[in-house]
ZALUM-416878 format. One record per residue (C-alpha): x, y, z; residue number from 1. Coordinates in steps of 0.05 Angstrom, whole numbers, plus 32768, in hexadecimal, padded with zeros to 4 digits. Layout:
// ZALUM-416878
<<X; Y; Z>; NUM>
...
// end
This chain:
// ZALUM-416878
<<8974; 86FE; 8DFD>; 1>
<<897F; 8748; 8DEA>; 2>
<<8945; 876C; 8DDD>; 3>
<<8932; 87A7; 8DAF>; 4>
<<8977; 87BF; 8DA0>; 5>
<<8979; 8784; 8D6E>; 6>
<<8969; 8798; 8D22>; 7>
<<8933; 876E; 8CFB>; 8>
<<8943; 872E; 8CD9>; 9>
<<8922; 8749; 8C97>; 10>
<<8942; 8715; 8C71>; 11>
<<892F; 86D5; 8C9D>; 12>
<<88EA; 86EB; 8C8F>; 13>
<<88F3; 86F8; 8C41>; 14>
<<8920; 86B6; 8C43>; 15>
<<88D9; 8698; 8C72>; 16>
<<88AE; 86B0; 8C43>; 17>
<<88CF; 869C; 8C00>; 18>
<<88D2; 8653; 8C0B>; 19>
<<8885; 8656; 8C29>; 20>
<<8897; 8650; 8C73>; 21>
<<8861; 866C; 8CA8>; 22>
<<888C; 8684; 8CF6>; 23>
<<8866; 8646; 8D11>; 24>
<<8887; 860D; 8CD3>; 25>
<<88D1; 862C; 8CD5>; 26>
<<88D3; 8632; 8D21>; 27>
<<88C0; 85E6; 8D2A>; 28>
<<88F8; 85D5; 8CF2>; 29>
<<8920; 85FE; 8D26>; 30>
<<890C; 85E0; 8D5D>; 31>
<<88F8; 8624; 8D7B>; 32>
<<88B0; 863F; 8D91>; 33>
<<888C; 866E; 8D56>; 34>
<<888F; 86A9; 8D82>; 35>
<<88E7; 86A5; 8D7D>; 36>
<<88E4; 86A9; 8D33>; 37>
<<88AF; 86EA; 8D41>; 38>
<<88DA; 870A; 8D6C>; 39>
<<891A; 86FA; 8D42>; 40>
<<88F4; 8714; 8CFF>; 41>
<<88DB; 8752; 8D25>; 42>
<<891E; 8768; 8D4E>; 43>
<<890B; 8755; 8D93>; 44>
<<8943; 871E; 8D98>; 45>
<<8975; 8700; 8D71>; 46>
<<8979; 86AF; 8D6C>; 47>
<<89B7; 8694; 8D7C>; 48>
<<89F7; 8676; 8D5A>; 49>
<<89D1; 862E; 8D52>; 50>
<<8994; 8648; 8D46>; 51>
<<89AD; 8671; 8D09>; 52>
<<89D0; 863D; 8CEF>; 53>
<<898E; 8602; 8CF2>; 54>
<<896E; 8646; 8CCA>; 55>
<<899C; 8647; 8CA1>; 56>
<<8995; 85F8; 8C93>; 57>
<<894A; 8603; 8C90>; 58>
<<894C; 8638; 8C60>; 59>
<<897E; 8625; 8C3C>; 60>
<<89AB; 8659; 8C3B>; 61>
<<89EA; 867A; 8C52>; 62>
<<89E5; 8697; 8C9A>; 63>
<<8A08; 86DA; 8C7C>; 64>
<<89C7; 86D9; 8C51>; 65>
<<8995; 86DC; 8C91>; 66>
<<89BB; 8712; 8CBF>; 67>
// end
């Protein structure tokens, strides 16, 4: 996990909030704890390859459109 050198996922969260997903719904769609998809909207750490991809799936959407 690389942490704070990592810029925001801005648009996971817009992506989140636009089809009515609260951290704690998307991250067990995931199949990752709420706090991950914190710390990946905030900068702390970035999810990896699979991860982006099933949040992708989730959110329907490209994963060019989320990073």
């Amino acid at each position: 996990m690389v942490r704070s050198s990592c810029k925001p996922m801005d648009k996971l969260k817009a992506k989140r909030k636009e089809k009515g997903f609260t951290q704690s719904q998307l991250a067990e769609m995931v199949g990752v704890v709420q706090n991950s998809i914190s710390q990946y909207e905030a900068g702390v750490c970035f999810p990896k390859r699979d991860t982006i991809v099933k949040l992708a799936e989730v959110l329907e959407c490209d994963v060019g459109e989320l990073i």
